[in-house]
Each structure stands twice: as C-alpha cells, then as structure tokens.
N, C-alpha and C positions, 0 to 999 in steps of 0.2 A: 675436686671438692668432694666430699663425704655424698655429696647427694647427685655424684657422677659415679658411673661405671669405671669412670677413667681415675677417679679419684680425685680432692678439695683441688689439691693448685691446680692439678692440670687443666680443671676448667673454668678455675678463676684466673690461672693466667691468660687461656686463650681469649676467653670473654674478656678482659680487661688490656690484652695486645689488641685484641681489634674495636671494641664498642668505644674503649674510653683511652685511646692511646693519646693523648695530646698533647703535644710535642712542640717544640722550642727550636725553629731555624735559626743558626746564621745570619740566613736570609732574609728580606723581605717574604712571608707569607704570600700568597697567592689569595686575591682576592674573593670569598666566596660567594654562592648564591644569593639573597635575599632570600629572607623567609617564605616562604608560596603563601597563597592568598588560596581563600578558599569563595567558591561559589556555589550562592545556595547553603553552605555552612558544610557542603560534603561534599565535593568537586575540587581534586587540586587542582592547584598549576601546576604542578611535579610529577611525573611520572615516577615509577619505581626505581630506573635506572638513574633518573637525576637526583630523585631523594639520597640514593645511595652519594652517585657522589659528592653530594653535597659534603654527604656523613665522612668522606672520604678523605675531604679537603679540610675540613676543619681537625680531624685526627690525627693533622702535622702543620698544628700553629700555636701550641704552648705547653710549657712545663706543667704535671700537675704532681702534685702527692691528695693523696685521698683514704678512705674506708670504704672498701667493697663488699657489699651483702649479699649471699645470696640465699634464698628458701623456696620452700618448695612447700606445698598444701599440708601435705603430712607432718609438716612441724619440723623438716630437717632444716638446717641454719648452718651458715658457713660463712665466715668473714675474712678478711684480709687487709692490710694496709699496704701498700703500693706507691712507688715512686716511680715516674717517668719522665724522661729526659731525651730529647734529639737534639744533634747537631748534625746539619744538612743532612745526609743519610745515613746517619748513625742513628740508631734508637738503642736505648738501655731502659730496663725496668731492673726494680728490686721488690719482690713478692713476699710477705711475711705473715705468713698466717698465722691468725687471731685465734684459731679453735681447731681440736686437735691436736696431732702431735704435735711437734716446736720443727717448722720447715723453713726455709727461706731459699726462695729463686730469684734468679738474676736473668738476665735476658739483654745478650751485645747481638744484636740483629737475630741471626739463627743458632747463635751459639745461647746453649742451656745446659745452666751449672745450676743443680740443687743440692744444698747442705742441710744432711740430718744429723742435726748437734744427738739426740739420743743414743746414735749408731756410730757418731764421728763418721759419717761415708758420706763422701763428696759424688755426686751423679753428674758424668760430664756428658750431652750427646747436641747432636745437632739436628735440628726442626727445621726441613724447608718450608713443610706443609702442617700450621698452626692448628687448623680446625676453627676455623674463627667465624664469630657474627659484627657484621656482616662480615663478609668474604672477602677481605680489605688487601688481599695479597696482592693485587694490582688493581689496575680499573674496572670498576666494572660495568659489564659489555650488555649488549641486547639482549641476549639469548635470556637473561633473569625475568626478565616481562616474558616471555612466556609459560612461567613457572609461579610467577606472582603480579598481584593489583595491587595497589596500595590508594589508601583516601585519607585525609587528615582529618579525625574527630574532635579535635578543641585543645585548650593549652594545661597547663597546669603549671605545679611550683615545686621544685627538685632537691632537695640540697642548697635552697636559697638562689636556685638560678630559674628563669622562666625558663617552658620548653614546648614546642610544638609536642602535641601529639597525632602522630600518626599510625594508620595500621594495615601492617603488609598482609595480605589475602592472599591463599594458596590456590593456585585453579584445581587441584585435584587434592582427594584425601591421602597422596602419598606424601606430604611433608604438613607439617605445623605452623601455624600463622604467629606474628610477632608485632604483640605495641609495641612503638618505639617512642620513650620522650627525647626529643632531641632539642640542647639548649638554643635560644629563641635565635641569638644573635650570631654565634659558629656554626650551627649544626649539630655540633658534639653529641654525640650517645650519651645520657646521664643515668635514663632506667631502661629495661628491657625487660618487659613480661614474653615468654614463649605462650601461647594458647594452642587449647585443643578445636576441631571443628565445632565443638557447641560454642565457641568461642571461652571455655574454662580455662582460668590461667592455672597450667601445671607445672612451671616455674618463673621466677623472679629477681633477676637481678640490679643491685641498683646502687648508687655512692649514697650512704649515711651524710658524709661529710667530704667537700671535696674544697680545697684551693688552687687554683688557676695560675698558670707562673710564678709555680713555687720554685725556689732558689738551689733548683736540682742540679747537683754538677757529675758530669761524663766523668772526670776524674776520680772522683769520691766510689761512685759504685765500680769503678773498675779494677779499683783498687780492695774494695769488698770483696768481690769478686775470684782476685785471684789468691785470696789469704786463705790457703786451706792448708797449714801448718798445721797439725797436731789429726787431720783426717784422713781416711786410705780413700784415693781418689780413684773411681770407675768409670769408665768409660763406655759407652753405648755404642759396637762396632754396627752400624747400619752401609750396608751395599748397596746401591740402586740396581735395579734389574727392572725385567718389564712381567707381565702378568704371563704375557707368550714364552717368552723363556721358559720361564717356569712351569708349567704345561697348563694353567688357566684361560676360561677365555667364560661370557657372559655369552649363551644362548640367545639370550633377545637384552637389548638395551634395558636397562627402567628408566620411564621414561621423566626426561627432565636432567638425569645426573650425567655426571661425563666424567672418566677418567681424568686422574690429576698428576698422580706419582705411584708407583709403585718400590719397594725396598724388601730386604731380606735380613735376619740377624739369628746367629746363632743363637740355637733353644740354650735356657739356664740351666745350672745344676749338673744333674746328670745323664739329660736326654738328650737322644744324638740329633742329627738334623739343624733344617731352619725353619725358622719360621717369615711368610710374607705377607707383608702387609699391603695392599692393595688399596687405595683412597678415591674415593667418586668426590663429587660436591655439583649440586645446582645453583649454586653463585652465593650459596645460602647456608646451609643445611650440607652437611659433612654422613660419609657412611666411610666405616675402614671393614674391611676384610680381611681377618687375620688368619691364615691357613696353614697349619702344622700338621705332623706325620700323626695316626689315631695312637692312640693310647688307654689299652683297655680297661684302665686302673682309674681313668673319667668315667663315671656317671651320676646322674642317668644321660642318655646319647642326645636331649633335646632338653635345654633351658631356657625360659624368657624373662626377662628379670628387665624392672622401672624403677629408677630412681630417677626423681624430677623427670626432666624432659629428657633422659636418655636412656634410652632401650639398648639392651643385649639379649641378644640369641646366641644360643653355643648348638649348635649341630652335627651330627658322627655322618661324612659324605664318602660314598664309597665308588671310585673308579676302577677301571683297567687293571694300573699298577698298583690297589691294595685300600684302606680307606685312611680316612682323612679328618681331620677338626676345623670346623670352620666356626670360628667366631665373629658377627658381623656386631656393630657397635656404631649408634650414632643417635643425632636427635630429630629422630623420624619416628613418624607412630611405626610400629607392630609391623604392618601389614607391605612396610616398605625392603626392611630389612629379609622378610619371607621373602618379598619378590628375586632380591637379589640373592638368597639361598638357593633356589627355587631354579634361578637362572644359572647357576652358577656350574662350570662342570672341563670335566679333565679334557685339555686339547691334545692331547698326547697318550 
C-alpha cells in the first residue's frame, strides 16, 4: 500500500491474509473460544496467546468478500476490495485495488500472481513468509507473552458486526502496540489500529463493508488467476539459503525476534550479485534484512524514512571483503530496526 515502504498491495494483502482471512471449510469448523469476560472491566480471561488463537480459529470458518481501508494520520488512504475463499487447506484471495495504479493479486496458498494491466506484466513469485498481523502462519506459541500483555477495553460496532475490543501491550519500547476489534461471536479481526508507546494511533486498518459467506468459489478465482493471455509473465527466482552461508550472523540477539527464513535472488537490471533477505518476527511484528553488494552511485549512505507504521533504514555496512547495503524494513519503531543494523556484521 502507498503508505508502506513495501508498497499498497503488499500490505494490504498481508494485513488482509492474516487479520481477516475468513474462510470456508469443507469441513465442520472447529468450535471456537467464547468471548472472554472481563473483570473489574479490565482483567481478561484470555491471555495473549489464547486471544491470538482464538483470532486464529475463526480465520478459517467463512467465506468473505469485503472493502479494505487503510490510513494513516498524515491523510494517506488506500483501499482494496478482496475476495476469500478456503476449501480444507486451500486458501485463495483476489486483491483489487481501489486507489492507485489498477493492480490485482491473487493468492493460492503461497503462490502470488500479480497483474499490472498498465504494463500488461504478470508478477509470478512465491511467499512462504507473508509478514502478517497477527502472525497467523501457524500456531501461535508462548514465547509472544513474553514480548506482549494484552487487556480487553470494551466493545464497539465494525462494519455492522459487534466486536470485542482489545489491546495488545509491548513489554519494551522495541515493537508497537495494536487495538484489535475482534467480531463478538468468531473472533475475526474486523479493525486494527497499530499505536505508538503514547498510545498514538499511527496507522489503521479496517473493513468499510464486509459480507460473511459470501458465495466465493476456488474455481472462479483459479481460473482469474491463470488468464494472463495478452501479458509478459515474470517470475521472482528466490533460493533459500541461510544468513551463515552467506557470511551474516547477528552479534547479539534483539531481543524478542527470532529468525524465520532467510532467501537470496538475483539483483535486477544491471547489477551483478544477490541480494538477501533475512526475516526475524516476535510472533507479531516482522523485520526483513535486505543485504546487497554497495553501490556508490546510492546516496546518501544513511536514510530513515516513515510511512504509517512502517519504518525503513537504508545503511552503507562495511566488512573484511568490501562494503555492503543493508536495508532493514519493518513495523517497528526506529530504534529497533538500528538495533538490528547495529548488530548486524560479516561472519566471514
């Protein structure tokens, strides 16, 4: 999205694959949680990690198509219309965004095709690691209640559905705190404010308008999907590799995140090399590391740049064998992304 570093879809899609993915078994559903009760009006009964899955379970029990919003204080705005659909462990989305250029993604589990009718070029690559809130790639684990609290501060009314509100709390100032309204009776994700530690919402996303088992069919978008007659189709070669390989390694942890995946892919154009991307996440909160060969035709050697709640650093890192670009990127305040500059340095 426009008010991502990463740009509109990419983080409307990841925010809308994991906050509001709600999906349609085969199967019977698995029965979810019960709303949590609160005592004293600020005490849940949910921990963090159970709020999560609660949010986790209802994110694979119905069809939706919807309008996804997102803004940001400064007045940026970015929408999207959105269809989702599962069948046992299939999931598919179709991404259409509302503002901007004219884009449309699709999404068959980790397979991502995006189509830009302006350019006619088809973008085909594969996402194991989404970047998503919450962190919905599997379960998730204990280790998150060390990194956050959460308390439920009262209800509200979403797109015409009730919804708990609740709010995840950071233990330290290296990640950002997040309302979460979640609908009364699934769990589902319907708004999500990011906040800063004054508790300043510095972005916002949320369904305009949403319908719940809507009559989305696996066929229909698969069949979208593969029509890319009349566009030149590219492909995103990504290699998995590891950080050690590659001669990287983290001097001290930061603490909370934990490696995920690491990947390599030829620089574009006409510069030689690769570039790797290196992925942390605290069950929450994503940081990528992106490290290519220097190039002295960048600058200046140090940028930080904020849109909504995603921060970029670009830094000129210099080892042994020569120096380096390190781009780190994620929605962490400032001071987290330094950390992991900071730490960061040649094993070889």
């Amino acid at each position: 999205m426009p008010i991502s570093a990463r740009g509109f879809l990419v983080l409307v899609a990841a925010l809308c694959m994991a906050q509001v993915s709600l999906a349609q078994s085969r199967n019977p559903a698995p029965p979810v949680k019960s709303p949590p009760s609160a005592t004293g009006g600020d005490t849940p009964a949910l921990g963090v990690v159970e709020w999560l899955e609660r949010m986790h379970a209802a994110a694979r029990q119905r069809n939706y198509v919807g309008t996804f919003v997102v803004s940001a204080p400064a007045g940026n705005l970015s929408s999207a219309r959105i269809w989702h659909v599962c069948e046992g462990d299939l999931q598919m989305e179709r991404i259409e965004a509302l503002s901007g250029p004219p884009r449309s993604t699709f999404r068959r589990n980790d397979q991502v095709v995006t189509f830009l009718p302006d350019v006619k070029v088809v973008k085909r690559e594969k996402r194991e690691n989404l970047e998503l809130f919450p962190n919905l790639s599997g379960t998730p684990d204990s280790s998150i209640a060390e990194s956050y609290g959460v308390r439920m501060i009262g209800k509200d009314r979403v797109a015409g559905f009730d919804a708990d509100v609740v709010q995840i709390e950071p233990r330290d100032a290296l990640r950002f705190g997040y309302k979460v309204w979640s609908e009364r009776r699934s769990g589902l994700v319907i708004k999500l404010q990011t906040v800063d530690r004054d508790n300043r919402v510095i972005e916002q996303s949320a369904f305009s308008e949403l319908q719940l088992d809507a009559p989305v069919k696996v066929h229909t978008l698969t069949q979208m999907m593969g029509s890319t007659a009349g566009y030149r189709v590219e492909k995103s070669e990504l290699e998995r590799t590891t950080a050690q390989r590659e001669g990287w390694a983290l001097s001290k942890p930061v603490a909370g995140f934990r490696p995920v995946s690491s990947f390599r892919r030829p620089m574009g154009g006409d510069a030689q090399g690769h570039t790797m991307q290196w992925t942390f996440s605290d069950g929450l909160a994503t940081v990528s590391l992106f490290i290519e060969p220097y190039d002295a035709q960048r600058k200046p050697d140090e940028v930080l740049l904020a849109l909504g709640a995603t921060y970029t650093l670009t830094r000129r890192l210099s080892g042994k064998d020569g120096d380096w670009w390190l781009t780190a990127v994620g929605e962490v305040p400032p001071q987290t992304l330094d950390a992991f500059a900071q730490n960061l340095v040649r094993s070889r």
